[in-house]
N, C-alpha and C positions, 0 to 999 in steps of 0.2 A: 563356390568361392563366395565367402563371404564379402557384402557391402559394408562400407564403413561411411558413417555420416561424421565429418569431424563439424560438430557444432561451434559455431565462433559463441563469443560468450555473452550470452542470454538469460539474466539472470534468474527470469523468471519460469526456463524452458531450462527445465534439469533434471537429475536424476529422480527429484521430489514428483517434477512432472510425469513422467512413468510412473511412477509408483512405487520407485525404490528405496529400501534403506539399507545399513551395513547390516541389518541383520534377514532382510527379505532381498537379499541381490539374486535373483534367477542365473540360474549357470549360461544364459542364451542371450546374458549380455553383459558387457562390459561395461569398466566405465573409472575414469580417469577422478579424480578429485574437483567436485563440483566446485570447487571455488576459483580453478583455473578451467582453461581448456581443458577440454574433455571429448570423449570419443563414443559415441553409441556403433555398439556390432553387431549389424546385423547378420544374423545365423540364418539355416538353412531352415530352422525352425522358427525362426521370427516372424510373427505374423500378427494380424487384429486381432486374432482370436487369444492368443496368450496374453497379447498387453489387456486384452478385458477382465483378462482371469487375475491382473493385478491389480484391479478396482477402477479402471476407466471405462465406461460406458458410453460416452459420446465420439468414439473415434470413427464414427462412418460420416458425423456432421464435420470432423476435424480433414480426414484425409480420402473421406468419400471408399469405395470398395476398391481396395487395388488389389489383384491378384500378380499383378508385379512389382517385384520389390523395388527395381530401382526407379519407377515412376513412385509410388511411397517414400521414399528416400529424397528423392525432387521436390516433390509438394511438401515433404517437412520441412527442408530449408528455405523455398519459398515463404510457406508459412513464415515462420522464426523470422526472416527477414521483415513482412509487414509487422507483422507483432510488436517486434522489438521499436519498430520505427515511431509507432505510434503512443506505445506509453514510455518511450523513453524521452517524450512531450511531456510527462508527468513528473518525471525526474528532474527534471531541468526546471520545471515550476519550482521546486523543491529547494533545489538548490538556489537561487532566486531569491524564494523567501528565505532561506539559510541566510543569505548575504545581506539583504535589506534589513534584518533582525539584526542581524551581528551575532549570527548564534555561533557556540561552539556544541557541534555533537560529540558525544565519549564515542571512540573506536572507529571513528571515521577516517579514510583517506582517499580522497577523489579519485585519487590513480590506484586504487585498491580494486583487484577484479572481483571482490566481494564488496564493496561500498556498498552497493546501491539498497543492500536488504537491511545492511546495519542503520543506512542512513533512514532507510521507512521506519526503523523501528524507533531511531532515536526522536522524529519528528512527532509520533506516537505519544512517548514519553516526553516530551515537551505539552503537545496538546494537553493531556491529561496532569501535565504539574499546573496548568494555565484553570484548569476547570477544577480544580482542588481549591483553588483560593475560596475561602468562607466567606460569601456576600453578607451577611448578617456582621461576621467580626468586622469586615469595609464599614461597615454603617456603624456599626457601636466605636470604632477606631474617631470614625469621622465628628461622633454628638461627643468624644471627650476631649476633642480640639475646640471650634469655634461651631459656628455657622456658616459659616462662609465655605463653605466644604464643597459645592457642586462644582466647582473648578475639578476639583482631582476626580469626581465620579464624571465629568464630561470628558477628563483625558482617558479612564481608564473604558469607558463607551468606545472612545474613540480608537482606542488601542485595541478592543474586544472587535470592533468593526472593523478594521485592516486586518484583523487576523483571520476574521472570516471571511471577508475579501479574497485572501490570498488561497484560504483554504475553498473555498466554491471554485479557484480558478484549476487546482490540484485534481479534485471530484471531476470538472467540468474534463477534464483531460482525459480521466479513467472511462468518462460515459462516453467522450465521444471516439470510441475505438471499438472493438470487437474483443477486447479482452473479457468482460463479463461475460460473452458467451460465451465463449474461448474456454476459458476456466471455471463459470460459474459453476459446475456440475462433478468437478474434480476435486478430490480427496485430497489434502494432501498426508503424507506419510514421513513428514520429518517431526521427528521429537518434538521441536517446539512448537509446533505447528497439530500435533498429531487430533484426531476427530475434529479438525476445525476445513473450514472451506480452504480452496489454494491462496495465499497471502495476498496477491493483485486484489483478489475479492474480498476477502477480510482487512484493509488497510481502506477498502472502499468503503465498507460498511461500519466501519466505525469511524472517517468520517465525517459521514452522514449525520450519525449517531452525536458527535463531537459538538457537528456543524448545530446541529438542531439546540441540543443545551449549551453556545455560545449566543445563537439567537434568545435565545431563555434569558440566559442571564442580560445582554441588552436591554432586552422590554423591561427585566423586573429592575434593573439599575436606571433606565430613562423615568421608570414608574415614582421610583422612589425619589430620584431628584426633582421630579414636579413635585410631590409631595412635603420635600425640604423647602422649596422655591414659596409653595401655597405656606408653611409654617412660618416662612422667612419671613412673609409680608404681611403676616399677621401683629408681628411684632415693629 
């Protein structure tokens, strides 16, 4: 008789997590529409060994060797429950800064049991519309107004530094959990996503990535307003 594990919903602990797609679904297991509840079946043939043969290789660090299923079955919902508890502290950062920004994301709705990936992505695509602005055309914009220009590059410092404020508190949320090892070693296998690491770890890694040239352009923007400031008072 088959186990059934009815997953509550996890966003980041899905069919992607297995290793599944609609075109690599194993007949040895089931599986509902990841964007709702969903159901993993456990078969008579379901075992560590076949989910390895679907590209996981860390599952004796994840569920230790069980040779019984429904102790496997236990320790996954365990699992999923800490998991979920602890970057779903990341989320709520998120949302956070959502509110304090006054942002509006495309495709978002809080009570949407798919939000929370649309919302990582939309916050993504906000960072990187923020790291797009041309600091050079800031500065040429600024020498075809006045002098008196360090005003708006100390607000826009200032604006670059609560954003990375908020974004270290987002990271600090991803590191301090067990998700990076959780997932750092996991393929994921959804289209969008596909040869790239599982999302939790790729939304960490850039970031990072993000974080490091918002610090960049700080220094080169604080650099250059001393530089305005030393011209200012030459005159």
């Amino acid at each position: 008789m088959e186990e059934i594990i009815k997953v509550r919903r996890i966003f980041f602990i899905s069919t992607s997590l297995l290793g599944l797609s609609q075109e690599h679904e194993p007949k040895t297991l089931e599986y509902k529409n990841p964007n709702s509840f969903y159901k993993v079946s456990l078969h008579q043939d379901f075992s560590i060994t076949s989910l390895k043969k679907l590209g996981l290789t860390n599952l004796t660090k994840l569920f230790g060797k069980h040779k019984n299923k429904s102790s496997l079955a236990q320790e996954f919902l365990i699992e999923s429950d800490l998991i979920y508890e602890k970057v779903n502290k990341a989320i709520e950062q998120i949302f956070d800064f959502k509110k304090s920004k006054n942002l509006t994301f495309n495709r978002l709705d809080q009570n949407s049991h798919s939000s929370e990936l649309e919302l990582l992505d939309d916050l993504i695509d906000y960072i990187n519309d923020q790291n797009e602005i041309s600091i050079n055309l800031a500065i040429l914009n600024e020498f075809e107004k006045d002098l008196d220009h360090h005003n708006k590059l100390d607000q826009y410092v200032d604006f670059l530094s609560s954003f990375d404020n908020k974004l270290a508190k987002i990271i600090n949320c991803l590191e301090d959990s067990d998700v990076l090892f959780f997932l750092g070693s996991y393929q994921c296998k959804k289209t969008k996503y596909k040869n790239k690491m599982f999302w939790p770890f790729l939304i960490y890694q850039k970031s990072i990535k993000i974080k490091n040239e918002t610090k960049k352009q700080i220094k080169d923007l604080n650099f250059i307003k001393e530089q305005l400031i030393k011209f200012n008072d030459q005159f």
